[in-house]
N, C-alpha and C positions, 0 to 999 in steps of 0.2 A: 532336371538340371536347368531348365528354363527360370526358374522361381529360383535356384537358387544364387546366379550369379549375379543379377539385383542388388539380393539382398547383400551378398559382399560386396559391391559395390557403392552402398549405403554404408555398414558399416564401416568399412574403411575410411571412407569422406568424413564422414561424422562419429569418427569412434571417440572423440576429445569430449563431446557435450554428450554422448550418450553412456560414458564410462561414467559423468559428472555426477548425473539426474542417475545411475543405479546405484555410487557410491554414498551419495548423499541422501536421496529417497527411496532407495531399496529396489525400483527396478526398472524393469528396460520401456523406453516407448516403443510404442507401435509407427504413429506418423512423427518423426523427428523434422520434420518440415516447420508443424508449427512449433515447434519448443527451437527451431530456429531466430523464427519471427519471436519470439518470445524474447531474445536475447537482443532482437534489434532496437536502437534506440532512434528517435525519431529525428536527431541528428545525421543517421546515418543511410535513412530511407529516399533511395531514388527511385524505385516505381513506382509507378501510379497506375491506378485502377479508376476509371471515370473522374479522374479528379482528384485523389485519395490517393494520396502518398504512403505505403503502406512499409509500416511498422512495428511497433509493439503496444500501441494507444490503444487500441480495439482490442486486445489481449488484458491489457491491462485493468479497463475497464469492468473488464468482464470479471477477470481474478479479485477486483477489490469487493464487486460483490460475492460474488463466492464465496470468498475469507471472513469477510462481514458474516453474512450466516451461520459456518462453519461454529466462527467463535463466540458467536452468539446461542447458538445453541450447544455447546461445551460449556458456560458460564451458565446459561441457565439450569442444567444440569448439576454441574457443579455445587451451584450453590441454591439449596431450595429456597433457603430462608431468606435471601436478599430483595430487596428492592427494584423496582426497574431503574433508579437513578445510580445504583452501586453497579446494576448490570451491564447499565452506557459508560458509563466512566471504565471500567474495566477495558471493555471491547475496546473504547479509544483508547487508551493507554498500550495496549497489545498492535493494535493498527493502525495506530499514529507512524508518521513517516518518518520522525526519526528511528519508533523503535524497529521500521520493516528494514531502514537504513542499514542501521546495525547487525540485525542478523542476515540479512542478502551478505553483506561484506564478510560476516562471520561463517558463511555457507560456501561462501568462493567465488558468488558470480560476479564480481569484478572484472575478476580475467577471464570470461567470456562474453560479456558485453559489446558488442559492437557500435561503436562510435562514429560520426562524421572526423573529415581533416584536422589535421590538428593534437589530435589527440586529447583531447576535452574531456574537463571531469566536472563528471553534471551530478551536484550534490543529491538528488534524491532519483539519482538513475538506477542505482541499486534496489531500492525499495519497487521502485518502477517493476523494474526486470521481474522482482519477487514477484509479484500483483502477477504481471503477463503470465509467468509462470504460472501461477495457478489458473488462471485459465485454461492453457496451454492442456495440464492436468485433465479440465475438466473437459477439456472438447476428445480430447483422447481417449480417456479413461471412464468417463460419468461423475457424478458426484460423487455414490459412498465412496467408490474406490479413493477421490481429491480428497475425499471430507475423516478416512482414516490414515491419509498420510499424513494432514497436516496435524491431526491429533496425538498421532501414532510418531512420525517423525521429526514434526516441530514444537506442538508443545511442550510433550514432554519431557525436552530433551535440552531444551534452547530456552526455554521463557519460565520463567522464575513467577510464578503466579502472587507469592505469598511478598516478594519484593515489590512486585508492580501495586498491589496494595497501599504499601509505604512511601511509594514513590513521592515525592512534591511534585505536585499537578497545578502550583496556580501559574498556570499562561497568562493571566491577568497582568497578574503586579509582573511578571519577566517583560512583557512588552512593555508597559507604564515606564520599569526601571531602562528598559533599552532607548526608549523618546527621549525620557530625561537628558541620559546622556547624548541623544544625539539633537539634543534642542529642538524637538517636534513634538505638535500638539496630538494625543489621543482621544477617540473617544468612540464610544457605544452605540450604535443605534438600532435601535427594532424598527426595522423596516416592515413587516409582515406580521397578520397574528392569523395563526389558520385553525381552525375547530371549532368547539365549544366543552366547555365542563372542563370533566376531568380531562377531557381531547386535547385541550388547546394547546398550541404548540407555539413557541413564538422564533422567530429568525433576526438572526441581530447580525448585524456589521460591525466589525471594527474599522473605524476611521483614521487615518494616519494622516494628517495636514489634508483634511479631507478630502482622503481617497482613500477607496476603500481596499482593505489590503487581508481582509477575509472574513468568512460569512459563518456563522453559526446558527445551531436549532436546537430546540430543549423544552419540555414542558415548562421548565424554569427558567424565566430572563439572566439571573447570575450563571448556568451552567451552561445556557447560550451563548452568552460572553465568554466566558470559559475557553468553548469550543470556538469560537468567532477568534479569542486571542493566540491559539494555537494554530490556528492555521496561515494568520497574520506571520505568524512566525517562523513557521515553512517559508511560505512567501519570501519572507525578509531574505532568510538563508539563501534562498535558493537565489535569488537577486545577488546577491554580496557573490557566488560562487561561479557566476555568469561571464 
């Protein structure tokens, strides 16, 4: 009897976000603490830990590599015959922040997100939360168990592989056409070349009235940029939403 009024005592507290996470990913956590933190946004964090205002950043971080992996090894999988440059473009395309945007929102975590005063809507808080969440997943769970939900419950359920294919991907000319209009000068730059050979990787900036408004990397300078103009464009978003 000792063990078990605890645990109704959890779940009653937290039966909203853990009715959430078994409706949506099929089951119960174990520590709902951190799939708490998971939902926090770093507008809304007033503890601190040596200094460390704690969050959902360190969640997050953590979930975006997870995710990264996960979907990188589904893709490669997926697809034998492909390239490693069709296999980066894909993974970006699936883990770009608008598209984690879109399905956090499409998943419901909106209305559990906890926010600072106000009431603030932080354009890429959603995708945020998602990222934390997987984490969240994998300190709880391990990886196969994160790495067959996100398979088992998000791809193939939510992400349209054969469309993201098609998608129009040039971030380039979207940012170029976006300075135009707003009468500012862009431009490219490879800051860094690291390897050799077939290794070499190179890291490019996108410059906006020089400053640098985001960082790209690609065996390829054009797919560098690519990636450097896409995140420029997070950036932008996320500035204009502020």
């Amino acid at each position: 009897m000792k063990l078990i009024a605890p645990i109704k005592g959890i779940l009653s507290k937290e039966k909203k976000l853990i009715n959430f996470i078994k409706n949506v990913f099929g089951y119960y956590p174990e520590n709902i603490l951190i799939y708490k933190l998971a939902f926090c946004h770093r507008s809304a964090a007033t503890k601190e830990i040596k200094g460390l205002k704690i969050s959902n950043e360190r969640l997050e971080y953590l979930g975006d590599a997870i995710l990264s992996a996960v979907i990188a090894d589904y893709l490669f999988r997926k697809f034998p015959n492909k390239d490693e440059g069709f296999l980066t473009e894909m993974r970006s395309r699936i883990v770009s922040r608008e598209s984690l945007n879109k399905l956090a929102e499409k998943l419901g975590f909106g209305k559990l997100i906890v926010t600072g005063s106000g009431n603030n809507i932080y354009r890429s808080m959603n995708g945020d939360a998602f990222e934390a969440f997987v984490g969240a997943a994998y300190l709880d769970k391990g990886f196969s168990f994160t790495k067959r939900i996100i398979i088992n419950r998000i791809i193939k359920y939510h992400i349209d592989i054969d469309e993201l294919q098609n998608k129009d991907s040039n971030y380039k000319s979207k940012l170029i056409e976006w300075a135009q209009r707003e009468k500012k000068q862009v431009e490219f730059v490879v800051v860094e070349e690291s390897g050799t050979g077939y290794n070499k990787q190179y890291i490019v900036t996108a410059m906006v009235d020089k400053i640098p408004y985001g960082t790209g990397r690609d065996y390829a300078i054009k797919k560098a940029e690519q990636h450097a103009a896409e995140k420029a464009i997070e950036y932008i978003s996320e500035k204009n939403s502020m």
